[in-house]
N, C-alpha and C positions, 0 to 999 in steps of 0.2 A: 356597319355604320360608316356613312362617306367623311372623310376628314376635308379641309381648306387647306390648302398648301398658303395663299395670298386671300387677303381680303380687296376687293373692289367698292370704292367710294365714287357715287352715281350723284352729279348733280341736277337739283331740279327745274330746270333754266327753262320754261315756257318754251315751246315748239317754235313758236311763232318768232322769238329771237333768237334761234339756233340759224349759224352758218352758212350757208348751205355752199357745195362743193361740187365740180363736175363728180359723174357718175364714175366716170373711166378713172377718176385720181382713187390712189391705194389709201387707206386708210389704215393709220398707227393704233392699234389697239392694246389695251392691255389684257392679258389673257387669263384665267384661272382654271385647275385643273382640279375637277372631285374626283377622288380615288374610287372606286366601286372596290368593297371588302371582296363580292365572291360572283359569278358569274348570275346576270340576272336576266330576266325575258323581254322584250322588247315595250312591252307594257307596263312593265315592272320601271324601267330607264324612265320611260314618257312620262311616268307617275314621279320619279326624286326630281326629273327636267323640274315639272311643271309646281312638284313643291317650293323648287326654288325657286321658281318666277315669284310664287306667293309672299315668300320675304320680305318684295320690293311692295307690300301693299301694309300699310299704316293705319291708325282707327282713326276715321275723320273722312278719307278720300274717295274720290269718284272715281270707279275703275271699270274699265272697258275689257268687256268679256269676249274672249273670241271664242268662232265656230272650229269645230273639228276632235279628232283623238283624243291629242295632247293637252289642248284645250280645253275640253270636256274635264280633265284631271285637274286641273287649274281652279274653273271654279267649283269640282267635288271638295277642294281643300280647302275652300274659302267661304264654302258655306258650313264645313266641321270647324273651323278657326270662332266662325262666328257665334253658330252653336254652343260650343266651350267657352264664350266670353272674352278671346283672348284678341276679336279683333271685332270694335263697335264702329257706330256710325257710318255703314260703309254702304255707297250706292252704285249697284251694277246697271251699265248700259250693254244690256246687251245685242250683240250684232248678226243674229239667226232667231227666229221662232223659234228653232231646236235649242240654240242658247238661251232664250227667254224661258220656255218652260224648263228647261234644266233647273237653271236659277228659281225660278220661280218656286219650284218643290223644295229647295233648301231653303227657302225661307229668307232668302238673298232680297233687300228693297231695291225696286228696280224701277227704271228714269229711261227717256229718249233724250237725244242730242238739244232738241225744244225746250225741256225741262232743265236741262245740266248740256250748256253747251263747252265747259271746260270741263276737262279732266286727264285726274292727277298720273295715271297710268292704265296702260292696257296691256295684254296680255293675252299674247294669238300667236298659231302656228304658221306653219310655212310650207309651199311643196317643192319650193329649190331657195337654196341659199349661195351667192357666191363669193369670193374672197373679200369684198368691199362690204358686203353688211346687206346688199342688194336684195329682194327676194321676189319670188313669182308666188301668187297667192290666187285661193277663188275653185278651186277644182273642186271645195265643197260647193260650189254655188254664191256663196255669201259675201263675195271678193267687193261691191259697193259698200253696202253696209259697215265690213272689216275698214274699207280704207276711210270711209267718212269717219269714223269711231277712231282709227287709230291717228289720224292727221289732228282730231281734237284732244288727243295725249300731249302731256309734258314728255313722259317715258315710254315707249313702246318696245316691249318685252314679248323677244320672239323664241320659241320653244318650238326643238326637232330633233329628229334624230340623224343620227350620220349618213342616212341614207339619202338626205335629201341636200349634201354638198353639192356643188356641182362646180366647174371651173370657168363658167358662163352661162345666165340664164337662156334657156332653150337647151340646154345640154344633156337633161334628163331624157328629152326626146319624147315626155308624155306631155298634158296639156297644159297649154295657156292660153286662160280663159280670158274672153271679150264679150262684157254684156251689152246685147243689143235691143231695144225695141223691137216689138215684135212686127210694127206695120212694116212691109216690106222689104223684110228679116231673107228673102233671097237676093236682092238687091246691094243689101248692107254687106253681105257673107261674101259677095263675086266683087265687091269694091276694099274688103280689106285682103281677099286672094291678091288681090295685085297690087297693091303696096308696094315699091322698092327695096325699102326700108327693112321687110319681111320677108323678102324673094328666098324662094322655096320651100317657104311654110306652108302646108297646108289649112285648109281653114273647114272646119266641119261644124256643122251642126248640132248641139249636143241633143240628146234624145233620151224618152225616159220609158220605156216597152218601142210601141210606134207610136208614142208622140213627142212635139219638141220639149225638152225640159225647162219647167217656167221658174225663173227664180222667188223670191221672197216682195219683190218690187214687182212684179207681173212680166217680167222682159224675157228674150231668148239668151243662152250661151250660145257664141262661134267659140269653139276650142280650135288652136293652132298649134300645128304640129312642126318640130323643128329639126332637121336631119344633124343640124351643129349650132353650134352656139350662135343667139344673136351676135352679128356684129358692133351693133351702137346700140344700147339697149334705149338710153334718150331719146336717140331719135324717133325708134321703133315707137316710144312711149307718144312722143307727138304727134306724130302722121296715126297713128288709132285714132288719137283722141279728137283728133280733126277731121274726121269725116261724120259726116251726118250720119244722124241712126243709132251710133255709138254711144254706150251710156257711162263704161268704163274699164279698165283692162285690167288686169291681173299684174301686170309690173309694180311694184309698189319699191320705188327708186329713193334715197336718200332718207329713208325712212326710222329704220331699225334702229335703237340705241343699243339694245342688248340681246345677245342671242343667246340662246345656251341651248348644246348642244350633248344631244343625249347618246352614248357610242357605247361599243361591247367591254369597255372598261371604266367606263363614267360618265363622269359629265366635263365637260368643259364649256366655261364661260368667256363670250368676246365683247369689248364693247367699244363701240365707235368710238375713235376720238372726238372730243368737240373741238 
């Protein structure tokens, strides 16, 4: 059974009057460490991560479900909470088709951003994380939907494992997704190849057998590949989003309130400062 060394108090200060701070500046966090009793599986980790993410959801609130693993454990926990009676009132938006019917089987009531355009917390994974809080998201595909859901959070609650640190987004060297419109989706792909901004990323096509892979909104993926870390991850985020065709990128900058981070000795939890 994992113990707290420190407890973490999370305030619930609307999104919308949070801060905001250059990308590049370091952020003060406070840290928490859960002890893992005995050596556990990597699923086993994603599973206490994503329980603890559950902590942070209360009977009354609108929580934003995300796609992936880790996530998938997140709301398996929160549709047994609910089940057992020990958390009511509670309405999931969720941000996949794959999330929706997951939720949906548990028995989870569920809303679009139309119906419930605030809410209290969300709760999604990551495929790089870096020292700032930053993270690259979308390699499930679901990277619009995640960022509209998680931008309409007070708390956005991100869950991974150590494998996905990295000391610079684009550092993992696997993809970062850019969803495009499909209408002339070769056009779009040869105009964020050459970017500045991105210079020497490669930019590919995502593909699902031989055909392009269509996301949940009907669009293509350009995945970009990075040999070393973006250098200005802001700017990079700007020059995407300013080119035509472009619907939205996988950088999700100044985002994160809390990460918690699942490793081969526990967990450990970090949380921006405000």
């Amino acid at each position: 059974m994992a113990t707290f060394r420190t407890c973490v108090n999370l305030s619930s200060t609307s999104r919308a009057s949070l801060s905001r701070t250059p990308v590049q500046q370091q952020r003060s966090r406070t840290i928490m460490s859960v002890q893992a009793s005995a050596a556990l599986t990597q699923d086993e980790l994603k599973r206490q991560a994503a329980w603890k993410a559950v902590d942070y959801i209360k009977s009354g609130m609108v929580v934003g479900l995300g796609t992936g693993s880790t996530a998938a454990f997140a709301v398996e926990r929160l549709g047994q909470l609910m089940k057992e009676g020990k958390l009511t009132n509670i309405i999931g938006v969720p941000t996949s088709i794959r999330t929706y019917e997951q939720a949906l089987s548990l028995g989870i009531p569920l809303a679009t951003l139309d119906e419930q355009p605030h809410l209290n917390v969300a709760i999604d994974g990551a495929d790089e994380v870096d020292p700032n809080l930053d993270v690259v998201k979308g390699r499930g595909g679901a990277l619009l939907r995640e960022k509209m859901v998680e931008m309409a959070s007070d708390l956005f609650v991100c869950i991974v494992d150590d494998s996905k640190m990295v000391t610079g987004l684009g550092g993992s060297k696997l993809a970062m997704p850019v969803e495009i419109v499909q209408f002339c989706h070769k056009y779009t792909l040869q105009r964020l190849a050459k970017l500045p901004e991105i210079a020497g990323a490669e930019a590919r096509l995502r593909m699902e057998g031989d055909k392009p892979y269509v996301t949940d909104n009907s669009n293509f993926i350009v995945d970009l590949y990075f040999q070393t870390p973006i250098v200005d991850s802001a700017a990079a985020a700007a020059a995407i989003n300013a080119l035509e065709g472009v619907v939205d990128h996988g950088l999700f900058l100044d985002m994160v309130d809390v990460c918690i981070i699942a490793g081969a000795t526990g967990v450990t939890v970090q949380e921006r400062k405000k």
